[in-house]
C-alpha positions in Angstrom: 173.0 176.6 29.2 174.8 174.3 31.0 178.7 173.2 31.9 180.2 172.5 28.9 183.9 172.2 30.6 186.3 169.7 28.5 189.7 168.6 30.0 190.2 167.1 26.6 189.5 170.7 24.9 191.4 172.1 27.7 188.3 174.3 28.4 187.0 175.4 32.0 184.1 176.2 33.5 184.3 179.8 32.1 186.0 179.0 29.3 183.2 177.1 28.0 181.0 179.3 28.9 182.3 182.7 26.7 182.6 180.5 24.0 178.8 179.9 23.8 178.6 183.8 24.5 180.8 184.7 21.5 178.9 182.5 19.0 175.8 183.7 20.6 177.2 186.8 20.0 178.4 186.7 16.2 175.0 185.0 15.3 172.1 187.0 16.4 170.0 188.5 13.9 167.5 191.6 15.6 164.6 190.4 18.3 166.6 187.2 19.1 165.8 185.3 21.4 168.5 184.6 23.7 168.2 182.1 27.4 171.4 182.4 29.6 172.0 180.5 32.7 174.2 182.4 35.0 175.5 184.7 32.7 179.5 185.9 34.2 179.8 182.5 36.4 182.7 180.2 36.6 185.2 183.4 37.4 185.7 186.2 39.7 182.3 187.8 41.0 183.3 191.2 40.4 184.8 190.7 36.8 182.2 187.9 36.0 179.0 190.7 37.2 181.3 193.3 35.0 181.0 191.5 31.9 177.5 189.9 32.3 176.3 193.7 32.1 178.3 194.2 29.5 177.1 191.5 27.3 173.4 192.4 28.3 174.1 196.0 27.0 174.8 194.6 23.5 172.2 192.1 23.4 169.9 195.4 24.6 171.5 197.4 22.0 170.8 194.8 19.2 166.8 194.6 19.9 167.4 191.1 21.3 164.8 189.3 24.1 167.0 188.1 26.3 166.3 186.1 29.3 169.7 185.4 32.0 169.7 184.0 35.5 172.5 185.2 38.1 172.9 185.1 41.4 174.9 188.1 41.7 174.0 191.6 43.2 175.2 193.6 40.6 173.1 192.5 37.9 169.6 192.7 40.4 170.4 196.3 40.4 171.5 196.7 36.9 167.6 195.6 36.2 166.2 197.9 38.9 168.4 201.1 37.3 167.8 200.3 33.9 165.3 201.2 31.6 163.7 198.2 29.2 165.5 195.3 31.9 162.7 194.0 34.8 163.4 191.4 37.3 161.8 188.3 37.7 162.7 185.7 40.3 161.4 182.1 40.7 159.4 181.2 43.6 161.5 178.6 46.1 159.6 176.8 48.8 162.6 177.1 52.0 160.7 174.3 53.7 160.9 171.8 51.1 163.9 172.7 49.7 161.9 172.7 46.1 160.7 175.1 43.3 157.5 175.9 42.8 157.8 177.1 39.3 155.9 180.3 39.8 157.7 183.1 38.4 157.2 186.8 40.2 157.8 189.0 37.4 158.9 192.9 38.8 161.3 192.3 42.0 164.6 189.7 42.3 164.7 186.7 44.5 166.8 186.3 47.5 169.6 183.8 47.3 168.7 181.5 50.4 172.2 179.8 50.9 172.1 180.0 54.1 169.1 178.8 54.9 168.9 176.1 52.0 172.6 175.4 53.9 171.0 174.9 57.4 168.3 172.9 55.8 170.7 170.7 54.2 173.1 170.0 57.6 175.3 172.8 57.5 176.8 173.3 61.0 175.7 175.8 62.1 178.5 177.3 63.6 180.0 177.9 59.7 176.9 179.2 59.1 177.5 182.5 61.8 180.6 182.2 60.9 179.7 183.0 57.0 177.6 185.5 57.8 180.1 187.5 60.2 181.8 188.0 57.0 179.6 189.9 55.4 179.2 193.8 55.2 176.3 194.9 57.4 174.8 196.7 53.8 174.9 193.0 52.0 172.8 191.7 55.2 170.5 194.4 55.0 170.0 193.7 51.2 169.4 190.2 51.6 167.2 190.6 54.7 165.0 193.4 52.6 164.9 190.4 49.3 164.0 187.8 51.8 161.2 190.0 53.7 159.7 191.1 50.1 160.1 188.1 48.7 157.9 187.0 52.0 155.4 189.8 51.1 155.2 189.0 48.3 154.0 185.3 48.9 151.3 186.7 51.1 150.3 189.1 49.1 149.5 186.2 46.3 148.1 184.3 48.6 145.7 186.7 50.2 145.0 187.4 46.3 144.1 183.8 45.9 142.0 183.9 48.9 140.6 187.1 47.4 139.5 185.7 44.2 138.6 182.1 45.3 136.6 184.3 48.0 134.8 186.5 45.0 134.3 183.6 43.0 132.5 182.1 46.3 130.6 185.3 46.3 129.7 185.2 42.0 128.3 181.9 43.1 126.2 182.7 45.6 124.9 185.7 43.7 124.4 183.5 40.9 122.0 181.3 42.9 120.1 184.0 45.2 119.6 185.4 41.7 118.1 181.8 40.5 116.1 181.3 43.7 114.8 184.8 44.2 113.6 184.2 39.5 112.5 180.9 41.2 110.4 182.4 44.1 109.0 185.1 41.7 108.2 182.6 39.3 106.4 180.6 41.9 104.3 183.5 43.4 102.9 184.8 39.8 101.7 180.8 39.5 100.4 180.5 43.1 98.6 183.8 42.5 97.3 183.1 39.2 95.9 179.6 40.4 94.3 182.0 43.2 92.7 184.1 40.6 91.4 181.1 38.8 90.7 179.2 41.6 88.2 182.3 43.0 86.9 183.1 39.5 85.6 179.3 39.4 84.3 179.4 42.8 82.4 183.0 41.6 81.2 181.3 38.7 79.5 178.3 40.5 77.8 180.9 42.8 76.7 182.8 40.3 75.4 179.5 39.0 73.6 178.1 42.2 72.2 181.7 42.4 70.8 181.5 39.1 68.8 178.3 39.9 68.0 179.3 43.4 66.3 182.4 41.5 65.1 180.6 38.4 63.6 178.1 41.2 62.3 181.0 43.2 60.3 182.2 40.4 58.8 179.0 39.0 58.2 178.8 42.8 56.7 181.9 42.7 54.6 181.0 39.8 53.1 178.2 40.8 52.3 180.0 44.7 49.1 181.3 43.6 47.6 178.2 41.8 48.6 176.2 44.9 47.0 178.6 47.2 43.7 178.4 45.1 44.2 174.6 45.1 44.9 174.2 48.8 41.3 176.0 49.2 39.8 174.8 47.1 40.5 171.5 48.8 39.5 172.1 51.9 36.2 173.2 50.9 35.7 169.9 49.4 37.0 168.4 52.8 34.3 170.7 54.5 31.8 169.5 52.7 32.9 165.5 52.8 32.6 166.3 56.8 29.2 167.9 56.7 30.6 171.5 57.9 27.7 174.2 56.6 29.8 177.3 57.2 32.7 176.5 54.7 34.2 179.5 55.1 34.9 179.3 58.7 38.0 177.9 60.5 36.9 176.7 64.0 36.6 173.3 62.7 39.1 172.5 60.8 40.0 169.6 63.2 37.2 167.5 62.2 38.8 167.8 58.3 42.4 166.2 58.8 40.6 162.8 59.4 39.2 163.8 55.7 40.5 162.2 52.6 39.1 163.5 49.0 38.3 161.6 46.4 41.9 160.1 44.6 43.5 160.4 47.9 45.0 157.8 49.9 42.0 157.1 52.7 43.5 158.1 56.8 42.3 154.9 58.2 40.6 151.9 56.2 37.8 150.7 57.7 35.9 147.6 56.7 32.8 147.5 54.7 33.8 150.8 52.9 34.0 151.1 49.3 38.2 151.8 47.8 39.9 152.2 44.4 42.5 150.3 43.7 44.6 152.7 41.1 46.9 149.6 39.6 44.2 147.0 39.1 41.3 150.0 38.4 39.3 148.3 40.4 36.5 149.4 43.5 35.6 147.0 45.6 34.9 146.3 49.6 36.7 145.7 52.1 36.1 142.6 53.7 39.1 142.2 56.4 40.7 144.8 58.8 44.2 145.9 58.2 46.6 142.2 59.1 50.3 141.7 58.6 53.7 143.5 58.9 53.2 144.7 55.6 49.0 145.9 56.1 47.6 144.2 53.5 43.4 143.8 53.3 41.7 141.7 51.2 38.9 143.8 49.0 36.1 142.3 47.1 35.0 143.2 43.4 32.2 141.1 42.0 33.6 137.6 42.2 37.0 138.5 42.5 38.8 139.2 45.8 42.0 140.8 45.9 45.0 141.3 48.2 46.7 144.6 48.3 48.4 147.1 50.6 46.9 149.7 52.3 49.3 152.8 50.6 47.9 151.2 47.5 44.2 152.3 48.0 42.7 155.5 47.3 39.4 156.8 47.8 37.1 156.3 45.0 35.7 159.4 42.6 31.3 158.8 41.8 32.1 157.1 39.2 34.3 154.9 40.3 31.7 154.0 43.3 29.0 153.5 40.8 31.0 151.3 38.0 29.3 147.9 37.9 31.7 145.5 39.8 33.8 143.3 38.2 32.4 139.6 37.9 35.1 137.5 36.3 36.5 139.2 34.1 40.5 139.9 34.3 42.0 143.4 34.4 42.8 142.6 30.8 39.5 141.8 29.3 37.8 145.4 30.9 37.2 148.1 29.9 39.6 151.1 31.4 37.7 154.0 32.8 39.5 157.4 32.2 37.1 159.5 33.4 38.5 159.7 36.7 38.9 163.2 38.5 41.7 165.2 38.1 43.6 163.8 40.7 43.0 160.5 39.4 43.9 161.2 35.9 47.7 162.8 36.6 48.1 159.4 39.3 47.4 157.3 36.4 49.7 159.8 34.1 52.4 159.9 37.0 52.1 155.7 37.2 52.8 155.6 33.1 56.0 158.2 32.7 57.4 158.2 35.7 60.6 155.5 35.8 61.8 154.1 39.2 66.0 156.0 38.5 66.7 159.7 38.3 70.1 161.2 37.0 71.3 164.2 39.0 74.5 163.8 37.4 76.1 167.3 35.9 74.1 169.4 38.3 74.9 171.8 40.6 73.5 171.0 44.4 70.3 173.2 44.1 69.5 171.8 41.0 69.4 168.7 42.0 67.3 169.1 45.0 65.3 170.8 43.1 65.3 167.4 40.7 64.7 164.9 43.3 62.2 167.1 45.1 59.8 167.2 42.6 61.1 163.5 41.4 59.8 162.1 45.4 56.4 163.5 44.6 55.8 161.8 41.1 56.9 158.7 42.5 54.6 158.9 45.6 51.6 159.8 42.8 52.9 157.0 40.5 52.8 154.2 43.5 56.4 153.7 43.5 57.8 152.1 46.1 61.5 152.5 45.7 63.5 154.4 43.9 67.4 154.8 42.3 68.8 157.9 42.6 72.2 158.3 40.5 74.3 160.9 41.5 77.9 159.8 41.0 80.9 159.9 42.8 83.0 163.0 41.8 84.0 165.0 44.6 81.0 163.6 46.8 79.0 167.3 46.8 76.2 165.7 45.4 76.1 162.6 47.3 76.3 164.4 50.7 73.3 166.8 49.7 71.0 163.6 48.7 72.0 162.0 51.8 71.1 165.0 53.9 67.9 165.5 51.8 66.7 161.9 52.4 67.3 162.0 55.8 64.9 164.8 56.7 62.1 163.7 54.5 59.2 162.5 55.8 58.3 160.9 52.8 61.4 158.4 52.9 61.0 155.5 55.1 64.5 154.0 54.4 67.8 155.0 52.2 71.0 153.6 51.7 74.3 153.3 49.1 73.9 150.8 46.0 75.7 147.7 46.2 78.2 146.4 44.1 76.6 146.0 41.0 73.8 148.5 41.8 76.4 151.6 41.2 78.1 151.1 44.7 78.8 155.0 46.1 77.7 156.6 42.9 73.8 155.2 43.7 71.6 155.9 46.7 68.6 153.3 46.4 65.6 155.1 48.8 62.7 153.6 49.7 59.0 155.7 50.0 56.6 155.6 53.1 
């Protein structure tokens, strides 16, 4: 590889050039490896193409992998005709005058002197002139390298394009694949939190259904012993308002003005003996109803009180005939539980009954439920206000209380706690 011409050694291009061949020649030992540059330059074309085949033949012969470059016809069509030689040709960009070290293995490459010669400044008129001299099969031959060598660059580009085009496509593929595993993945956990979320929502039905029933019944239950009570009690009103027939209904207008022993009275008149539940005491009125707040002074004895009007009640018989109280402080007497019934479960209601209720942990019907039957024993206890706790949570149950209170005639006034009292998770109500 290489000129290794020496005037000294009196060697020439050629010259210098067999002698490598020779040694390469006498030295090769079976699959050799031999690299030529130009094998048969530096003499006549003809003779030099003649004894680059000729060398190649041996080398052949002797199992040796031998790789030459040539520029010369003869030898492109030695490979093409023979058996176990291939051409190859190095890629050479025209418009930069510069290899691009890609080798296309399976066709020869074309020369490109002229062009390379143009490129480089060549007039151009030598450059016709060069060409006129050639045969019109040697510009057909380089014309057919030039235009599959040309080809050939297409082709490996549009293979490029080809594969950088499937890999493009792999990729995409690749990430429908992902987002459509992704979308799956999502609709099985969108339809599963579905399937829970309903089976939850079934579940609290079921519940509030099973109150609403279990409330129904006990409802139910007690229907027939409040029917018996209800007339019962208006017998009693009959008689208290002198009505013989007590089994007729034409006046039952003259009984709503009626109140029954242990009820509150419906209008406090003066001179007319009341019970006072919290200080058990019965005693006169002595002063008509005064005050924003409608209190009357009632006489016991020697002791005169001040008290409300809801906190009267009309007395039993025995309450009318205990002896009145002269002096003596609530303390010091005697308590008389031989009240009525009525009497007896206020006095019951006024000892258990605490001024909070907790509604916290049930479901809406339970808890109105609760506070229903809570707003009763307060009202029979004398209790005036009231905390309801209810929480904050999702704010079910505080919406229901709030609608509940609103449309009870038994409330006079509601609100939220303040800070301190519970704030939103408190409703503080007071009772007419």
């Amino acid at each position: 590889i290489g000129d290794e011409q020496s005037i000294e050694a009196s060697l020439s291009t050629f010259s210098a050039h067999m002698s490598n061949i020779v040694f390469i020649l006498k030295n090769v030992r079976g699959r050799s490896l031999v690299l030529l540059d130009e094998l048969g330059s530096g003499t006549d074309p003809t003779e030099g193409a003649a004894l680059a085949i000729a060398v190649l033949n041996d080398l052949f012969a002797r199992d040796c992998i031998t790789m030459a470059t040539t520029h010369y016809k003869e030898l492109k069509a030695y490979a093409v005709t023979k058996d176990g030689v291939m051409n190859a040709a190095c890629e050479f960009d025209t418009e930069t005058l510069s290899p691009t070290y890609r080798l296309v293995v399976g066709m020869p490459g074309a020369s490109n002197a002229f062009i390379i010669s143009k490129k480089l400044g060549l007039p151009g008129r030598i450059i016709d002139e060069a060409k006129s001299g050639l045969t019109d099969d040697e510009m057909r031959y380089e014309h057919l390298i030039s235009e599959a060598e040309s080809n050939n660059k297409e082709a490996s580009r549009l293979r490029e394009e080809n594969e950088r085009l499937n890999a493009e496509l792999q990729k995409k593929v690749a990430e429908l694949e992902d987002e459509r595993k992704a979308l799956k993945a999502s609709k099985t956990k969108i339809l599963n939190d579905m399937r829970n979320e309903q089976r939850e929502i079934l579940e609290q039905k079921e519940s509030e259904l099973d109150s609403m029933i279990r409330a129904a019944k006990k409802k139910a239950k007690k229907s027939a012993q409040e029917s018996a009570a209800e007339e019962l009690d208006k017998v009693r009103r009959r008689l208290r308002a002198g009505i013989k027939d007590l089994s007729s209904d034409e006046e039952d207008d003259l009984i709503e003005n009626v109140a029954l022993p242990g009820e509150a009275p419906k209008a406090v008149k003066e001179g007319e003996k009341y019970f006072v539940p919290h200080l058990n005491v019965t005693g006169v009125v002595t002063s008509a109803p005064s005050g924003r707040n409608k209190s009357v002074r009632i006489s016991s004895g020697s002791m005169t009180y001040t008290v409300k009007i809801d906190q009267l009640r009309m007395p039993t018989e025995k309450q009318e005939k205990a002896p009145e109280t002269r002096g003596k402080t609530r303390r010091d007497r005697p308590v008389d539980y031989s009240a009525d019934s009525a009497t007896k479960i206020r006095m019951e209601r006024s000892m258990s009954v605490m001024p909070e209720v907790m509604l916290i942990g049930m479901t809406v019907a339970e808890a109105e439920s609760r506070l229903d039957s809570y707003i009763d024993d307060c009202q029979l206890a004398g209790i005036s206000q009231i905390r309801i706790v209810h929480g904050k949570g999702t704010g079910a149950l505080r919406s229901a209380v709030d609608s509940m209170l609103r449309g009870d005639p038994r409330i006079k006034s509601h609100r939220a706690g303040y800070q301190g009292e519970g704030d939103d998770g408190v409703t503080v109500a007071t009772l007419n």
